[in-house]
PATIDO-377756 format. One record per residue (C-alpha): x, y, z; residue number from 0; residue in three letters. Coordinates in steps of 0.1 Angstrom, whole numbers. Layout:
N
<<X,Y,Z>,NUM,"ala">;
...
***
This chain:
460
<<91,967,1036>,0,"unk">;
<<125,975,1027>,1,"unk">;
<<138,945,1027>,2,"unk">;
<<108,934,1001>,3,"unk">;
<<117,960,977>,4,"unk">;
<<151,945,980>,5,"unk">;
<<145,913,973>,6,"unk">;
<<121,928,943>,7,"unk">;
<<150,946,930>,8,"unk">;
<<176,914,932>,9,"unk">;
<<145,892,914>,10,"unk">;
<<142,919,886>,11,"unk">;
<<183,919,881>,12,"unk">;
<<180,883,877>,13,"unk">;
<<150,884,853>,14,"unk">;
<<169,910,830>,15,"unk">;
<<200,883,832>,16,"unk">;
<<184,854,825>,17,"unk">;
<<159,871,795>,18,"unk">;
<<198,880,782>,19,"unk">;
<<210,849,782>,20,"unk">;
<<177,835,764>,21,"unk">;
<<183,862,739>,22,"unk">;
<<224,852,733>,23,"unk">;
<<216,813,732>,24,"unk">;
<<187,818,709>,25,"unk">;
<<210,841,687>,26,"unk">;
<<236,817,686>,27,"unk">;
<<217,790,675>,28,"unk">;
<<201,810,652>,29,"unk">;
<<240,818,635>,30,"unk">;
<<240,777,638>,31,"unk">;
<<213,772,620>,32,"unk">;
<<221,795,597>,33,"unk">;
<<254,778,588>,34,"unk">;
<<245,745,584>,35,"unk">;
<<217,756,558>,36,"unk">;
<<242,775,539>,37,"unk">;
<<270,747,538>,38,"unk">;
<<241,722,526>,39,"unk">;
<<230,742,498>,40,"unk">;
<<271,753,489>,41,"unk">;
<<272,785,502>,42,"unk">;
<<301,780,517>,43,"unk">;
<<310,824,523>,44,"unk">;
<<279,829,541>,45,"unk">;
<<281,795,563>,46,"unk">;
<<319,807,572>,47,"unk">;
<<308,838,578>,48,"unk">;
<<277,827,606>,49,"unk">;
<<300,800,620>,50,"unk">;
<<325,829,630>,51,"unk">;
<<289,848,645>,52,"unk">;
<<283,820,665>,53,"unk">;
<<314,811,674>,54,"unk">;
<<319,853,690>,55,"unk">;
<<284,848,708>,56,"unk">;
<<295,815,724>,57,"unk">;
<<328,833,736>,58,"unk">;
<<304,859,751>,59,"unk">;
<<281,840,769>,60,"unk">;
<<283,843,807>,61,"unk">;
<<306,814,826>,62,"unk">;
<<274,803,841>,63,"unk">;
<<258,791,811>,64,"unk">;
<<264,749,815>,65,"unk">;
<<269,749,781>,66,"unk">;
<<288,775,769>,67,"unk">;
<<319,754,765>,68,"unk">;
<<297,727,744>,69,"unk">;
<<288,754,720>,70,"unk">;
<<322,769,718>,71,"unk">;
<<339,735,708>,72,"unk">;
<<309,729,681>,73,"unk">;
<<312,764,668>,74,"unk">;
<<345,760,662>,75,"unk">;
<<346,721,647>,76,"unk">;
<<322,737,620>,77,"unk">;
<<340,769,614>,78,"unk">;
<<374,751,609>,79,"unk">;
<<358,721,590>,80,"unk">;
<<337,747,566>,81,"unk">;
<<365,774,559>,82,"unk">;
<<390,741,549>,83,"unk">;
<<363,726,525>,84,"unk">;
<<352,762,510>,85,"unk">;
<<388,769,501>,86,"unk">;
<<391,798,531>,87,"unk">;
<<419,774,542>,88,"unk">;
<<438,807,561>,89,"unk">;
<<404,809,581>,90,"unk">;
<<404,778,593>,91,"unk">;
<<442,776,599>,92,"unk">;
<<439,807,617>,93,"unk">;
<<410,799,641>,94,"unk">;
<<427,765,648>,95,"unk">;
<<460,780,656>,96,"unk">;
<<443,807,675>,97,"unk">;
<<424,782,698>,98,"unk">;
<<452,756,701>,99,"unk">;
<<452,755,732>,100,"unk">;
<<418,750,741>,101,"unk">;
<<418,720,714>,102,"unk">;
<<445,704,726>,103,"unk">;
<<449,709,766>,104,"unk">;
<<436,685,791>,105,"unk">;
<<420,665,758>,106,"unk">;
<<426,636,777>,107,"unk">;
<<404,642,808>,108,"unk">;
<<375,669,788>,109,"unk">;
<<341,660,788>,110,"unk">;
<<341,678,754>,111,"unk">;
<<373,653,745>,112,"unk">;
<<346,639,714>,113,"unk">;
<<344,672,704>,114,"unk">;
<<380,683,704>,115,"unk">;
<<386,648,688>,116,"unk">;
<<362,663,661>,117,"unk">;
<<382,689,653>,118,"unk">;
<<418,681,652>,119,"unk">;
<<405,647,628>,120,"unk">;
<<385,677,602>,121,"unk">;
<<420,701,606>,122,"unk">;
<<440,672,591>,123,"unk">;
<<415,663,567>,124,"unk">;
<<408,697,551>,125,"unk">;
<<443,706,554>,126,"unk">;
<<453,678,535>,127,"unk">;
<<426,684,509>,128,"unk">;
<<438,716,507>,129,"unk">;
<<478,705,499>,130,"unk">;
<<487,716,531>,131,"unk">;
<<507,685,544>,132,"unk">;
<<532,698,567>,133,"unk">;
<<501,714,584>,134,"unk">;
<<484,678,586>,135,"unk">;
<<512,659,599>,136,"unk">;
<<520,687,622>,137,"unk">;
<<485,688,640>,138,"unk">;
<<484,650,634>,139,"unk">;
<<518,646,652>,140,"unk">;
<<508,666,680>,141,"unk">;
<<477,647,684>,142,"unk">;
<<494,612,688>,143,"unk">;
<<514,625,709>,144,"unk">;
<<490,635,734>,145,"unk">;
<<471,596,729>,146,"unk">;
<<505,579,736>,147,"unk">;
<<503,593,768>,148,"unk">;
<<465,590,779>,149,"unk">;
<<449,557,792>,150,"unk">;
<<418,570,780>,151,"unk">;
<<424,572,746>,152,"unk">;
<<419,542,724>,153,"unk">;
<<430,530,690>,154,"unk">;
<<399,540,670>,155,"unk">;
<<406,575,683>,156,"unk">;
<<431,578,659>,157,"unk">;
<<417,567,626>,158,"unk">;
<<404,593,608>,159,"unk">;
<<434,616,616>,160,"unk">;
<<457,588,609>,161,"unk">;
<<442,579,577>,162,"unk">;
<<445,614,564>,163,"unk">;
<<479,618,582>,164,"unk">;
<<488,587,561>,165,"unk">;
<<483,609,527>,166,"unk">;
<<499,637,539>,167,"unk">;
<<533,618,542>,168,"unk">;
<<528,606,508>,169,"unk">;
<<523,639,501>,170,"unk">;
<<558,650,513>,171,"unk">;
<<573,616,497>,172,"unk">;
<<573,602,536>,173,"unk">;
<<567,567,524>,174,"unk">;
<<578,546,558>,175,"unk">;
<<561,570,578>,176,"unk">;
<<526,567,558>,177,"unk">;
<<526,531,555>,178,"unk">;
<<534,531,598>,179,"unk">;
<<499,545,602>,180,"unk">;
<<482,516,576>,181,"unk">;
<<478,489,602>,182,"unk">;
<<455,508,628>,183,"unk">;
<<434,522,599>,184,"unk">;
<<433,487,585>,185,"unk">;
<<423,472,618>,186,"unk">;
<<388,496,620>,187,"unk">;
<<377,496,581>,188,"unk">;
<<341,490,584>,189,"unk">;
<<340,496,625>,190,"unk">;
<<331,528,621>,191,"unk">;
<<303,550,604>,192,"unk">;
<<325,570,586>,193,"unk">;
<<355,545,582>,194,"unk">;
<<346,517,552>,195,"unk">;
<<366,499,532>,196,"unk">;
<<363,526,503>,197,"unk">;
<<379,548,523>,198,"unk">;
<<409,524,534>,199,"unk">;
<<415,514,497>,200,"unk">;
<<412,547,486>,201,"unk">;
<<441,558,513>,202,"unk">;
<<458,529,505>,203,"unk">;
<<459,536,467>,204,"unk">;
<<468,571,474>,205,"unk">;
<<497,559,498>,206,"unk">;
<<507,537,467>,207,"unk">;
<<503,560,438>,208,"unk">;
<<522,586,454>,209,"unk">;
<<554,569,471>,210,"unk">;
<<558,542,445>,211,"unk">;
<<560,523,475>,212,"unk">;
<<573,481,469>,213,"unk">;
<<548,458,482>,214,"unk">;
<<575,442,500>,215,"unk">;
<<575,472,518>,216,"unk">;
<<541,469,527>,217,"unk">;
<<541,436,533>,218,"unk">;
<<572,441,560>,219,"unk">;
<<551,472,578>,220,"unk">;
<<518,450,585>,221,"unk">;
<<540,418,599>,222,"unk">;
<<557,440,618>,223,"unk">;
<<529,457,635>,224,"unk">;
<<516,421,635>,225,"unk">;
<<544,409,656>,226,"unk">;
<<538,442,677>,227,"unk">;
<<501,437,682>,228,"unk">;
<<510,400,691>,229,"unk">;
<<536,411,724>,230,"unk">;
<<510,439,734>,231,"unk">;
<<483,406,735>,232,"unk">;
<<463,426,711>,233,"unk">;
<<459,395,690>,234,"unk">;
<<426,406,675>,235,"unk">;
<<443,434,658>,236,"unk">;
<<473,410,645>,237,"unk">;
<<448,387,627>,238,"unk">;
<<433,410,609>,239,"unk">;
<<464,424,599>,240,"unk">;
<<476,390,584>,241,"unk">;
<<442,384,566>,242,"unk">;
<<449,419,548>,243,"unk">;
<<485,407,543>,244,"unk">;
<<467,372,524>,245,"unk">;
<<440,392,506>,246,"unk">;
<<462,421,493>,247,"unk">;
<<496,407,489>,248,"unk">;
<<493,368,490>,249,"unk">;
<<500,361,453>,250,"unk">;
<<531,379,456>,251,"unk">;
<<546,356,488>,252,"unk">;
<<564,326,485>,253,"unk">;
<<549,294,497>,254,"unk">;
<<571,289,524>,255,"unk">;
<<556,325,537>,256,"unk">;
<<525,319,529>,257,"unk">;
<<523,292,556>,258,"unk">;
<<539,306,582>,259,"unk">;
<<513,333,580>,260,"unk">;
<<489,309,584>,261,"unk">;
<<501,292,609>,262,"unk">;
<<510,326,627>,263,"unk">;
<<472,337,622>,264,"unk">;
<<458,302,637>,265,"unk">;
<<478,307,666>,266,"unk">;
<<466,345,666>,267,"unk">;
<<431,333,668>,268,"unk">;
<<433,308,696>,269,"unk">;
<<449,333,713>,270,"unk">;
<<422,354,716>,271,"unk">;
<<396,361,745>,272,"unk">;
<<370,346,719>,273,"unk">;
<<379,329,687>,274,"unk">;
<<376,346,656>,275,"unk">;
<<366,315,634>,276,"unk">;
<<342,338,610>,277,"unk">;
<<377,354,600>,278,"unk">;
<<399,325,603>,279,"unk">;
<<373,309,578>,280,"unk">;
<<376,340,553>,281,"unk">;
<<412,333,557>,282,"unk">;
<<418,301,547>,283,"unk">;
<<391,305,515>,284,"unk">;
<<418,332,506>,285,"unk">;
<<443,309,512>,286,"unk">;
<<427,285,487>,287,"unk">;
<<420,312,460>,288,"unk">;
<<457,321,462>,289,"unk">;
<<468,289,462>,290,"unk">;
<<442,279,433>,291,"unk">;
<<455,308,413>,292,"unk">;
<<490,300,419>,293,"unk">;
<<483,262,404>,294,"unk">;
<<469,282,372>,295,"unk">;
<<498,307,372>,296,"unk">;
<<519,278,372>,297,"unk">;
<<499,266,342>,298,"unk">;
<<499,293,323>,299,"unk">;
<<532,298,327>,300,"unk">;
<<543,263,313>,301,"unk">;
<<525,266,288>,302,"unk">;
<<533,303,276>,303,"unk">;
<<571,282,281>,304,"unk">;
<<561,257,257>,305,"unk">;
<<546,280,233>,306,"unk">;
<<576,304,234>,307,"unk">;
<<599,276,232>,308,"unk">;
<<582,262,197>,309,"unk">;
<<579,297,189>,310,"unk">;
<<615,306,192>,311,"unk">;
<<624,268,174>,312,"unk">;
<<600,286,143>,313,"unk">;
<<619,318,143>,314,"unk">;
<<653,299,147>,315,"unk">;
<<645,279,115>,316,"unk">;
<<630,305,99>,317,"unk">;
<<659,324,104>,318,"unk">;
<<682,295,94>,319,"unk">;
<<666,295,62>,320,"unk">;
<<666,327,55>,321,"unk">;
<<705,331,55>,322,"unk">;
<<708,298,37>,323,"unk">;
<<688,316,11>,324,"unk">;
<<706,345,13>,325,"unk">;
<<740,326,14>,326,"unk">;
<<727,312,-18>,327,"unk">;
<<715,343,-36>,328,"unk">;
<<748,363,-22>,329,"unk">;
<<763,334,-39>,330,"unk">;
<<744,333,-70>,331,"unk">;
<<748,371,-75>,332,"unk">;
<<786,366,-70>,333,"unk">;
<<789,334,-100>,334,"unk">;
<<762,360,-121>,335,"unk">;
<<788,388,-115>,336,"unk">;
<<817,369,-128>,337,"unk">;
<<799,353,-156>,338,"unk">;
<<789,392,-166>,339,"unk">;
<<823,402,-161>,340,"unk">;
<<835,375,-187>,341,"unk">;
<<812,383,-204>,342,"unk">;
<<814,420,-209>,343,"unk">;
<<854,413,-218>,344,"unk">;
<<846,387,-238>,345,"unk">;
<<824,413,-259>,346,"unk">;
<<850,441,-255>,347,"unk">;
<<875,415,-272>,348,"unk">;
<<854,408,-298>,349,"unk">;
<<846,448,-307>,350,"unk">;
<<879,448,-312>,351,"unk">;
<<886,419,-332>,352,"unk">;
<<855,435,-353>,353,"unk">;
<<869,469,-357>,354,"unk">;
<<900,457,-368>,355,"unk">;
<<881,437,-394>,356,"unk">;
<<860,467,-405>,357,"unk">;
<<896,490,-403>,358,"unk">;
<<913,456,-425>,359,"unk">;
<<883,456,-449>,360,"unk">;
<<882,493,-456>,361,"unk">;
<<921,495,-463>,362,"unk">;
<<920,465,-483>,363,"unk">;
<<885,474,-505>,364,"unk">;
<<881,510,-508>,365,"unk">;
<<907,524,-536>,366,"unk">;
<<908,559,-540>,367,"unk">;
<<914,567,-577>,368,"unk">;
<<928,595,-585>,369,"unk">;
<<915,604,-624>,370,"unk">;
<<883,616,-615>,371,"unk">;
<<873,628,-579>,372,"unk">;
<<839,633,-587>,373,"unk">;
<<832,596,-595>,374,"unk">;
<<855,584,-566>,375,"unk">;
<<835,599,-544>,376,"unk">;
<<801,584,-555>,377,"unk">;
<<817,549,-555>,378,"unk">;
<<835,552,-525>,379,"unk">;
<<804,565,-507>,380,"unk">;
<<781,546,-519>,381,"unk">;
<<798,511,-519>,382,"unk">;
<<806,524,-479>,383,"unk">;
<<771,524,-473>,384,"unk">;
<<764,487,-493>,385,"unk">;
<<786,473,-467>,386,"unk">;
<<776,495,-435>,387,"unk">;
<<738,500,-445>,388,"unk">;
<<730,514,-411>,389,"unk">;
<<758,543,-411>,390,"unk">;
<<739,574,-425>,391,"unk">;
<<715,564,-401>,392,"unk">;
<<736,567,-372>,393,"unk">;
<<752,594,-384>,394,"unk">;
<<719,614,-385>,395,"unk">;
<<709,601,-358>,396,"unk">;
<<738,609,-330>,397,"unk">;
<<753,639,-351>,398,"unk">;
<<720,665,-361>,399,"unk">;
<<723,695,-380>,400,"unk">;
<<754,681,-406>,401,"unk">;
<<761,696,-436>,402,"unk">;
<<769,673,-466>,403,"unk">;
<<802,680,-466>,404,"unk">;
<<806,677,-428>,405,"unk">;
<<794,638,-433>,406,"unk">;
<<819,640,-462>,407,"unk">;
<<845,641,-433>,408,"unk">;
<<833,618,-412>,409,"unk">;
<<832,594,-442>,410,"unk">;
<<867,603,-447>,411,"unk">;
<<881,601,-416>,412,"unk">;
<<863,562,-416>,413,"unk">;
<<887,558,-446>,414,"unk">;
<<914,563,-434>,415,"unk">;
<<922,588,-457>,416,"unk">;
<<951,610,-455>,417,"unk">;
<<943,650,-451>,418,"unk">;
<<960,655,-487>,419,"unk">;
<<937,627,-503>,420,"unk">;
<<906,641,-481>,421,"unk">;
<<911,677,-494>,422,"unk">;
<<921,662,-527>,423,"unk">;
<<886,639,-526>,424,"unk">;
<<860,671,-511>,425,"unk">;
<<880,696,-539>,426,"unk">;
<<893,719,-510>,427,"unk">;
<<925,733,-502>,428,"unk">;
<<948,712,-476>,429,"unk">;
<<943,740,-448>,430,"unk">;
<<905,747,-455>,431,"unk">;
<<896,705,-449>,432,"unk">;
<<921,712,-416>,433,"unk">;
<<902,740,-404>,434,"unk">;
<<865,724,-415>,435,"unk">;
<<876,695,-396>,436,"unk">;
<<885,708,-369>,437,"unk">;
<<849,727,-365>,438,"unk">;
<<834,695,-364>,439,"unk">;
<<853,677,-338>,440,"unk">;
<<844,707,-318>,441,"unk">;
<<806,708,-331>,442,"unk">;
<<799,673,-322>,443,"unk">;
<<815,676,-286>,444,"unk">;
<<854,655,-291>,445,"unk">;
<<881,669,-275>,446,"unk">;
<<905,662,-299>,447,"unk">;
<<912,641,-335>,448,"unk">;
<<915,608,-314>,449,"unk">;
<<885,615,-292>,450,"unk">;
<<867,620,-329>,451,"unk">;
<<882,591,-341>,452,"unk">;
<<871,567,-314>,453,"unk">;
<<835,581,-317>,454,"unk">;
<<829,581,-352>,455,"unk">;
<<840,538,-353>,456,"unk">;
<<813,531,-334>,457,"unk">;
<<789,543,-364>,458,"unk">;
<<795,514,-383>,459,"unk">;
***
């Protein structure tokens, strides 16, 4: 009897346990749930914030549970993977960092090594979309590592981290060391569900865009991983390095390469366990589009050489005859310059020559007589305007505002006249003609009696 109620007791310990356990498991994957409903829909707080529930309920499950350690690892793949891609970045570097150990440790003989695979590839990816590179390559670096050194790790592996470990050098302007990683993510593009060739070209363009890198440099990191994958006997991997060497970069090889990649990708394929004719094919049809487009390069080329050459003939005789013409007309310009020039002083020459005939012809016509002033005057006046019919017009005309007797002056001073026979001719005294005359050398702007002298000729 006792030992029944025993054995009653030990069954109802064991009840209580196991309905715990029920309870914890069916929280948890209640948190789960939660999470992934909330990271669908974009809310990314309240996912985070059930992902760390779940993630404490799987830490407190009992050891016994089988799968305690199954729903640790998941918990934590979505918590780091969700905090990165809701911008909680410190959340998901802090849980990763906090459980480093359990990521990375015996990865290479875990039955969760999928999982933890998971995780490290999502660290690097959010960490890069977050500009975190140092983080990336870090995690990324640590990673490889650990594959260098495990038999059970393969190639494909290492693809998603290294694809994203790829940007995160170009990131930190780390150019040889992205385009190291291109050949093993070239290699799987379109091998794996979440590995197409979008996603290579769009690595490959960010690689590009940020580094500046020269595709020579390209070029000599695929042929040399080539050459590596060909020592290991990995030949599969070498050809399809050398077909992405012809499709991206053949236009830019020389012919001379461009065969000896060829040849080195036929003996690449016969090397192999089982031909790869289906790519060999795809090969050489590149091969002929290059080639094809080479010819019409070529083409083009000659021709644009042609057509630059008879352009540049045009432009060279157009220009030829443009600085004949200009010779000419600099020439022209020049004989039209001299002929003005002997002109001008021919003219100049023969204003003289005509004012000394006017000067001649006054001193030799007009008479002053001296009986009656009056009547000298008139005649003297009006005969100078017989012979100079456009004077009192140009005296008006230059000279406003004149009194009579101020054009009585000028007329004099055309004369010739003395300042006695002036003063005599107007009926004023010898100083009073001075002193009228000299207000109108000033009034009409002449420095001095020459200056007014000069100026008043060139009324005639």
């Amino acid at each position: 009897m006792r030992n029944l109620r025993l054995l009653t007791v030990v069954y109802a310990v064991l009840f209580l346990l196991s309905s715990k356990g029920f309870a914890q498991l069916d929280a948890l994957s209640f948190q789960l749930e939660t999470a992934q409903k909330s990271y669908k829909s974009g809310d990314f707080a309240t996912s985070i914030l059930a992902n760390e529930k779940a993630l404490q309920l799987a830490l407190a499950l009992n050891d016994d549970v089988t799968v305690k350690d199954s729903l640790f690892y998941v918990s934590l793949k979505q918590l780091i993977t969700v905090s990165g891609i809701g911008k909680a970045m410190d959340v998901s570097e802090r849980y990763f960092n906090r459980y480093k150990k359990e990521i990375y440790d015996h990865i290479c003989t875990s039955q969760h090594q999928a999982t933890q695979i998971g995780i490290i590839n999502n660290f690097v990816g959010v960490a890069v979309y977050n500009k975190k590179a140092q983080l990336a390559v870090d995690a990324f670096v640590m990673f490889k590592e650990l594959a260098d050194n495990c038999s059970a790790f393969r190639d494909v592996d290492l693809v998603q981290s290294a694809a994203n470990a790829a940007m995160a050098y170009a990131d930190l302007n780390q150019p040889d060391k992205a385009i190291e990683l291109l050949p093993i993510i070239t290699y799987y593009k379109d091998s794996l569900p979440n590995w197409k060739t979008a996603d290579y070209n769009k690595v490959l363009g960010y690689v590009n865009d940020k580094t500046n890198a020269a595709p020579e440099m390209v070029i000599g990191y695929y042929m040399n991983a080539a050459k590596g994958y060909t020592l290991d006997k990995r030949y599969a991997y070498a050809l399809n390095l050398y077909e992405s060497v012809l499709r991206d970069y053949g236009h830019l090889l020389s012919h001379d390469a461009l065969l000896e990649l060829i040849e080195k990708s036929e003996q690449a394929r016969d090397s192999t366990e089982y031909y790869h004719n289906a790519l060999y094919t795809t090969m050489t049809g590149q091969l002929g589009r290059v080639m094809i487009d080479r010819t019409v390069i070529e083409e083009k080329n000659n021709q644009l050489k042609s057509n630059v050459t008879l352009l540049l003939i045009g432009l060279l005789s157009t220009l030829i005859f443009v600085l004949l013409y200009l010779f000419k007309q600099k020439n022209d310009r020049k004989n039209y310059y001299k002929k003005l020039y002997t002109l001008e002083k021919r003219f100049e020459r023969q204003t003289e020559k005509l004012q000394v005939l006017k000067n001649n012809f006054i001193k030799t016509n007009y008479k002053l007589d001296k009986a009656n002033n009056k009547s000298n005057i008139l005649s003297l006046f009006e005969t100078l305007h017989t012979d100079f019919p456009e004077l009192a017009y140009n005296v008006h005309k230059e000279y406003e505002n004149l009194s009579e007797k101020e054009t009585h002056i000028i007329y004099c001073s055309l004369l010739s006249l003395s300042t006695k026979e002036c003063s005599d001719l107007l009926n004023m005294t010898h100083g009073s003609f001075r002193v009228a005359k000299n207000r109108l050398i000033k009034k009409i702007g002449c420095e001095n009696a020459d200056d007014f002298y000069t100026n008043i000729k060139q009324l005639l």
